[in-house]
N, C-alpha and C positions, 0 to 999 in steps of 0.2 A: 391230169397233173403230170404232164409230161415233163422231162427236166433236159435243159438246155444242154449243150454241152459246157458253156459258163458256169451251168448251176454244177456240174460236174468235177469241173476244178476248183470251184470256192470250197464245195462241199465236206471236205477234209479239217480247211480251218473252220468254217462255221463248227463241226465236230468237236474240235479241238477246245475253239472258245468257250463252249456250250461246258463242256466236260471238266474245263479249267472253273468255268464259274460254279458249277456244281458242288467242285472239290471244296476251292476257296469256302464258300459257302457253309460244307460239312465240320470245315477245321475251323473257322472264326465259331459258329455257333452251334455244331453239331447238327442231331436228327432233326432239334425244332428248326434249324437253320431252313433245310431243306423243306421241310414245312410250310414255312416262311416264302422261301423264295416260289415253291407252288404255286401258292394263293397269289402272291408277285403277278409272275407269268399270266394266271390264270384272269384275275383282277385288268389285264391288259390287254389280253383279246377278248372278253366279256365286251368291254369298254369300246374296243375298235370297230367288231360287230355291230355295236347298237347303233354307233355313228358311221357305220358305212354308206345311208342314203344320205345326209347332212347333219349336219349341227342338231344336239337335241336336249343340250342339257341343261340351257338358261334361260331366263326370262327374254333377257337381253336377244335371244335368237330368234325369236320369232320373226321377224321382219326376214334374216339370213333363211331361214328353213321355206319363206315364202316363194324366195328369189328362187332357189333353187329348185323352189318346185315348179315353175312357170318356165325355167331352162330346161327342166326336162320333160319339160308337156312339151315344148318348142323343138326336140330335138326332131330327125329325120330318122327313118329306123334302121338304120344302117348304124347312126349313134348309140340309138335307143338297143340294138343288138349288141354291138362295142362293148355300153357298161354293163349291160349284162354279163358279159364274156368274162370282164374285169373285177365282175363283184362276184361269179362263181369261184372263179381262178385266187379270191383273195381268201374267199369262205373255205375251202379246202386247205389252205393252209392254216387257215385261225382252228381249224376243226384239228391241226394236228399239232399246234400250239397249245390246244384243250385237253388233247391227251397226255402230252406231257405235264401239264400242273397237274391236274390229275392225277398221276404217275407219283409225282414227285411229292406230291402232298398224301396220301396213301401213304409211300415210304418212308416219308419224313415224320409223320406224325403218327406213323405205326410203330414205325421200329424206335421212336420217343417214347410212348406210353408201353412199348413192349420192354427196353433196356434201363429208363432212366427213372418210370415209377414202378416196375417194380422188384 
């Protein structure tokens, strides 16, 4: 997980935004907020992960989940290496996407049930 130099300079606002929505979050609803937004976050690389080989969640997909499995039988492995590369390099980040809900749901729903019942 090597970080660009781009990823270097974004890095500060991403920081920023993340730490803004955090706040927002704790001042509209408090510790459940942050709770709340946890399971959010969490809820959404759960979700990205499961469909990061294709479509997987409707009836309607089947025909879609076919297509793209006969495009990736067909690939060369030089491709076949690529998405790998691209589904490691995506996994590492969901993995630290997962810590932070994690994180934030722990805090949120600790220091709820530690300050607000009792």
């Amino acid at each position: 997980m090597r970080m660009t130099r781009i990823d270097w300079i974004l890095l500060p606002i991403l920081v920023g935004v993340l730490a803004g929505v955090v706040v927002g979050s704790f001042l509209l609803a408090g510790f459940l907020g942050l709770g709340v937004l946890g399971l959010l976050v969490g809820f959404m690389a759960q979700r990205i992960e499961l469909e990061k080989d294709g479509a997987v969640s409707n009836v309607m997909t089947t025909s879609l989940y076919a297509q793209q499995f006969k495009a990736r039988e067909g690939m060369s492995r030089a491709e076949k290496a690529e998405h790998r590369a691209e589904t490691d390099a995506l996994l590492r980040w969901l993995f630290v996407a997962k810590v932070v809900s994690a994180g934030l749901v722990i805090l949120g729903f600790g220091l709820f049930f530690q300050f607000q019942l009792v």
